[in-house]
C-alpha positions in Angstrom: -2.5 -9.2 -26.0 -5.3 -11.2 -26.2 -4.1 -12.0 -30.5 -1.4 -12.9 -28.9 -3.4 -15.4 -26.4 -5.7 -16.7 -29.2 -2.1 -17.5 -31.6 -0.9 -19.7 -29.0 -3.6 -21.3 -28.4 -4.1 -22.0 -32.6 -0.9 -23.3 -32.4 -0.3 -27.5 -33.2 3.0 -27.4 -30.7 1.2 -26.7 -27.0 2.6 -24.0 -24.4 5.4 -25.7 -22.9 5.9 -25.8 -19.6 9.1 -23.5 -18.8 6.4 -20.3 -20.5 3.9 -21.5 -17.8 6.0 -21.1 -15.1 7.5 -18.2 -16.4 4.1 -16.7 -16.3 3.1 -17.7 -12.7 6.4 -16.2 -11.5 5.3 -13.0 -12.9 2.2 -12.8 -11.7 3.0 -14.4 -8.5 5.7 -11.7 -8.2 4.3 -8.6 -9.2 1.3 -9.5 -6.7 3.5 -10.2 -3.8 5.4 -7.2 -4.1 2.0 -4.7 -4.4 0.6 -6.6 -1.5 3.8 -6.7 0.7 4.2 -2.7 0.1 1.0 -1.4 0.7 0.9 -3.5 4.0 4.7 -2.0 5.0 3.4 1.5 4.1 0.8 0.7 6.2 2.6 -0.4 9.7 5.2 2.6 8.8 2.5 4.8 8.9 0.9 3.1 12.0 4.6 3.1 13.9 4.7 6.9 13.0 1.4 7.5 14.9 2.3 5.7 17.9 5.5 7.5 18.1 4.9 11.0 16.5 1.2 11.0 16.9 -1.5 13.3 19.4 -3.4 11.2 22.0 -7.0 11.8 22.4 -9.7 10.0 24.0 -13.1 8.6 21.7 -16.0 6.8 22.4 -17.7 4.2 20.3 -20.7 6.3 18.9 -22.2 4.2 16.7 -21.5 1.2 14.8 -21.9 1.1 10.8 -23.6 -2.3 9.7 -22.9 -4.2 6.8 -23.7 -7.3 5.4 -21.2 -9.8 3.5 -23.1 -10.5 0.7 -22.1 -13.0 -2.4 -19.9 -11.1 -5.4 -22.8 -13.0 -7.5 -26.0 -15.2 -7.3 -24.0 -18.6 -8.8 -23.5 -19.4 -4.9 -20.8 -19.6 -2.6 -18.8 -22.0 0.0 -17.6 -18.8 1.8 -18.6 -18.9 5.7 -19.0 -15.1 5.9 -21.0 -14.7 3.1 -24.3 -13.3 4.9 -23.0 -12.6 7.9 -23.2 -9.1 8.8 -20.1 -6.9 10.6 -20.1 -3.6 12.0 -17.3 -0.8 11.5 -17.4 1.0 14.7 -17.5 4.9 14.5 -15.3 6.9 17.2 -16.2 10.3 18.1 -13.1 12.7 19.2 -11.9 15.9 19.6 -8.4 16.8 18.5 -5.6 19.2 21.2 -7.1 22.4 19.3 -10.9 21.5 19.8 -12.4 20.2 16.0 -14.8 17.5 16.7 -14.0 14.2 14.6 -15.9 11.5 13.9 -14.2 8.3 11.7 -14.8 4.9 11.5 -12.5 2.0 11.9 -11.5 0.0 8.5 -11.7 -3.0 10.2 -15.0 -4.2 10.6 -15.7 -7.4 12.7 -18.8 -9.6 13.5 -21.0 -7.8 16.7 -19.6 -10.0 19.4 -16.1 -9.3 18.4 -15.9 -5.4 17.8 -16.3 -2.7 20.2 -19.1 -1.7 21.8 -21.3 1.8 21.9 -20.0 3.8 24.6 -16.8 2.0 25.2 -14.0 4.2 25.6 -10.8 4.5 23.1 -7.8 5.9 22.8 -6.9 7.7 19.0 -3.6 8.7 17.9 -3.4 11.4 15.2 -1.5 13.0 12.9 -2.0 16.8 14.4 -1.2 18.5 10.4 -3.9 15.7 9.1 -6.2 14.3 11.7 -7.6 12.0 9.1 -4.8 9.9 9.4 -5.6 8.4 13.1 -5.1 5.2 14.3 -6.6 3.1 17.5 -3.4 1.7 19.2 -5.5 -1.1 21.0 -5.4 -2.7 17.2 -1.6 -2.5 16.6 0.8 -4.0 13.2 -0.4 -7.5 13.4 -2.9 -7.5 11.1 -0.9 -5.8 8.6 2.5 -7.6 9.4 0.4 -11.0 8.2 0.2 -9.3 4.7 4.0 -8.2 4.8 4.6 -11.6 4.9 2.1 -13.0 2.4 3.2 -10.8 -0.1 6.8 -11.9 0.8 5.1 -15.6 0.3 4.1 -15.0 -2.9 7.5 -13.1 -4.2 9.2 -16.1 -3.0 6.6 -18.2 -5.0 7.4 -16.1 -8.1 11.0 -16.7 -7.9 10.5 -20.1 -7.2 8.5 -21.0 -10.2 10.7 -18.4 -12.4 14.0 -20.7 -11.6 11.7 -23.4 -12.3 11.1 -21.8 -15.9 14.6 -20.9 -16.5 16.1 -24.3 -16.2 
């Protein structure tokens, strides 16, 4: 692939402009549609353990600090790089008596997440209790990825008409 990256860029005649936009739509495309799944698996999997799913109550034992830091030392204009979040850790029992103790995958800045002894309600999958969910947090979240990955499918088509013509 990348002989194939160095030819056309030996070339005298440049990349024209319908093989550009050919390539965005692909990429633009194939991302979309990864993103837009895995957040629909998600909210399935979220609707099935508000309807199917085992209540139990959990308290906020803990919470997990982390802190943002920058993917290198060139710098960054990102706002949340240094700020530290916290994943709060919930500590439950399930309707046949194993103690559980998971942590959210959401982790927000202190002010924002919950606090240590606050009580929750959990909603598990009773063959798996590793799959659990906190119904307070709901779809939302994941329908805003549904619908960028739909915003980047419709990108893709968009630039591949754009290539075809």
């Amino acid at each position: 692939m990348l002989s194939g990256i160095l030819r056309l860029q030996n070339r005298d005649d440049p990349v024209s402009a319908s093989q550009i936009l050919l390539l965005l739509a692909s990429v633009f495309t194939a991302a979309g549609s990864v993103i837009g799944v895995v957040a629909f698996l998600k909210i399935r999997r979220v609707r099935f353990l508000l309807r199917e799913g085992s209540t139990a109550r959990g308290v906020v034992t803990r919470l997990e600090e982390t802190r943002i830091a920058p993917a290198s030392d060139t710098g960054s204009t990102s706002r949340s790089v240094g700020t530290t979040v916290y994943y709060p850790v919930i500590t439950w029992s399930t309707g046949d008596g194993r103690a559980m103790e998971t942590r959210t995958n959401i982790a927000r800045p202190k002010g924002r997440t919950l606090p240590v002894g606050a009580r929750v309600e959990v909603r598990y999958d009773q063959a798996d209790p590793s799959r659990w969910i906190l119904p307070a947090e709901g779809t939302a979240f994941w329908w805003l990825f549904t619908a960028l990955g739909a915003l980047f499918v419709a990108l893709g088509l968009g630039f591949a008409l754009g290539g075809l013509s």
